[in-house]
Each structure stands twice: as C-alpha cells, then as structure tokens.
C-alpha positions in Angstrom: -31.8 1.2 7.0 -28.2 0.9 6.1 -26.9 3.0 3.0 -25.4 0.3 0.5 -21.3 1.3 -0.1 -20.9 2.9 -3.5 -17.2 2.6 -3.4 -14.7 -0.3 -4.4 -12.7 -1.2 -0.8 -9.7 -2.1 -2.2 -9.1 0.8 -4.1 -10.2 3.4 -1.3 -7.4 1.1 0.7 -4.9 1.5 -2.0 -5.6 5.2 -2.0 -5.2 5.4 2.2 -1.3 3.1 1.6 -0.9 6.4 -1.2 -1.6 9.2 1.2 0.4 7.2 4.0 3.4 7.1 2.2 3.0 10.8 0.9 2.2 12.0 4.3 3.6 9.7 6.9 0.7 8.4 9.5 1.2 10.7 11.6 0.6 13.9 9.3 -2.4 12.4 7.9 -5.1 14.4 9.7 -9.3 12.8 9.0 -9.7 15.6 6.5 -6.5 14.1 4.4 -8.4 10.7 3.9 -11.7 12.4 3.4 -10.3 14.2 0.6 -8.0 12.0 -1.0 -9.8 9.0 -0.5 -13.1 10.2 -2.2 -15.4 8.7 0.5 -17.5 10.8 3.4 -16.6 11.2 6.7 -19.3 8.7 8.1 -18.1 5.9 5.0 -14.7 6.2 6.2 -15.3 5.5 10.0 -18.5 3.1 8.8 -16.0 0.8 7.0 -12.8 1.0 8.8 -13.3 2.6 11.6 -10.3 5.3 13.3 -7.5 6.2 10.8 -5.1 3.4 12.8 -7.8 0.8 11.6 -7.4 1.8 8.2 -3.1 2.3 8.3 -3.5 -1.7 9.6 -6.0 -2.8 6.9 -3.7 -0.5 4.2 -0.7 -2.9 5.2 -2.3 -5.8 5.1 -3.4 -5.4 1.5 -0.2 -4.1 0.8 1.8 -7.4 2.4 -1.2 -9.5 0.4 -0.3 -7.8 -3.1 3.2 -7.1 -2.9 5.3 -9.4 -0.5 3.1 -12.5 -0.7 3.4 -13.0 -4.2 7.3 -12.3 -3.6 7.4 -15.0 -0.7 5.4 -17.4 -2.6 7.6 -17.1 -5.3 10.6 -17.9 -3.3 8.7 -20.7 -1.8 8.2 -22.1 -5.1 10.8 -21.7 -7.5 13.3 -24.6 -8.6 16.6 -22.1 -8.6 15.6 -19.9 -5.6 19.0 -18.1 -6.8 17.9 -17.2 -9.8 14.6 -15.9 -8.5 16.1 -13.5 -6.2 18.2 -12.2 -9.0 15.2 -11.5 -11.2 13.5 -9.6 -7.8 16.5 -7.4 -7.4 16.8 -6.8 -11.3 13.4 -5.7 -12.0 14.1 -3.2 -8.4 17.2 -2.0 -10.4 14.7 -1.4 -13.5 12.6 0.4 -11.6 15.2 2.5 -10.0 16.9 3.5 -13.4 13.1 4.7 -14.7 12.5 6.4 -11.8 9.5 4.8 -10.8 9.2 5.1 -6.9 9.1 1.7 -4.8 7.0 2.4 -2.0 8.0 0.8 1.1 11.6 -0.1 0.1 14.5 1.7 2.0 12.5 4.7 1.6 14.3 7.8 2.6 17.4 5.5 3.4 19.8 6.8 0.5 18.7 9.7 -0.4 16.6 10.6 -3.0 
C-alpha cells in the first residue's frame, strides 16, 4: 500500500530552484536535495524521479510564478511602455536593497 505524501510539492520544488541556484546543477549531489529539501531519499525519486526530473519540474514552476505573470502582464496592459518601466523599476528596487534576483544576469556583473 502506497505511503500518502506528507509534504507540500510546490514548496519542496521551490526549495530544489533554492539549492539549484546556490549550488549550480551540477554540484548538487542526491544527498544536497535530501538534506535541504526535507524529504527522504525514496520521496524524492517517488515524486520526481532523477535529480534532472526535478531541475525541469523546478523551472517550470519557476517560468509559471515568475515570467508568466510578467508575460501576461505585457500581454495585457494598455501602455505596454509603461509596464516595462514599472518591471525594470521594481528590478532597480530590488538591486538597491540588496535582495538577490534569482535567475537574472546572475554572475554577469559582478556581484
């Protein structure tokens, strides 16, 4: 009988895009997402199978909660100038508080 998953998927998949982007995909070994993603060994390859499975599914949430909205918004707004404005100002405000943006120009211009 099949164990039932005690664990909220999205956040274990916004835990693996965290350890990705500390780590790099390549230097996350299967004992990385054990630890850092809370789950067992056998949940981990249960639910998402090998750790490629999981760096796909981990971009795909990432593309659904970060550059859909930001597509859809272009799609949808009356001054698609002014909308691109307000996406580069809040970047700027989150560059002068020094909150990281993952996935943008990462590495690029220094840190």
């Amino acid at each position: 009988m099949a164990r039932t998953k005690v664990f909220n998927e999205a956040e274990v998949l916004d835990r693996a895009m965290n350890l990705f982007w500390e780590k790099g995909y390549h230097a996350t070994s299967a004992q990385d997402l054990v630890d850092g993603l809370g789950i067992s060994r056998s949940s981990l390859y249960d639910t998402y199978g090998d750790k490629h499975s999981l760096f796909v599914m981990a971009l795909k949430r990432y593309r659904e909660e970060r550059i859909d909205p930001v597509i859809q918004g272009v799609n949808s707004a009356d001054d698609i100038e002014a909308y691109i404005r307000f996406i580069f100002e809040a970047v700027k405000e989150d560059a002068l508080r020094r909150i990281p943006i993952k996935g943008l120009f990462h590495g690029q211009f220094g840190s």
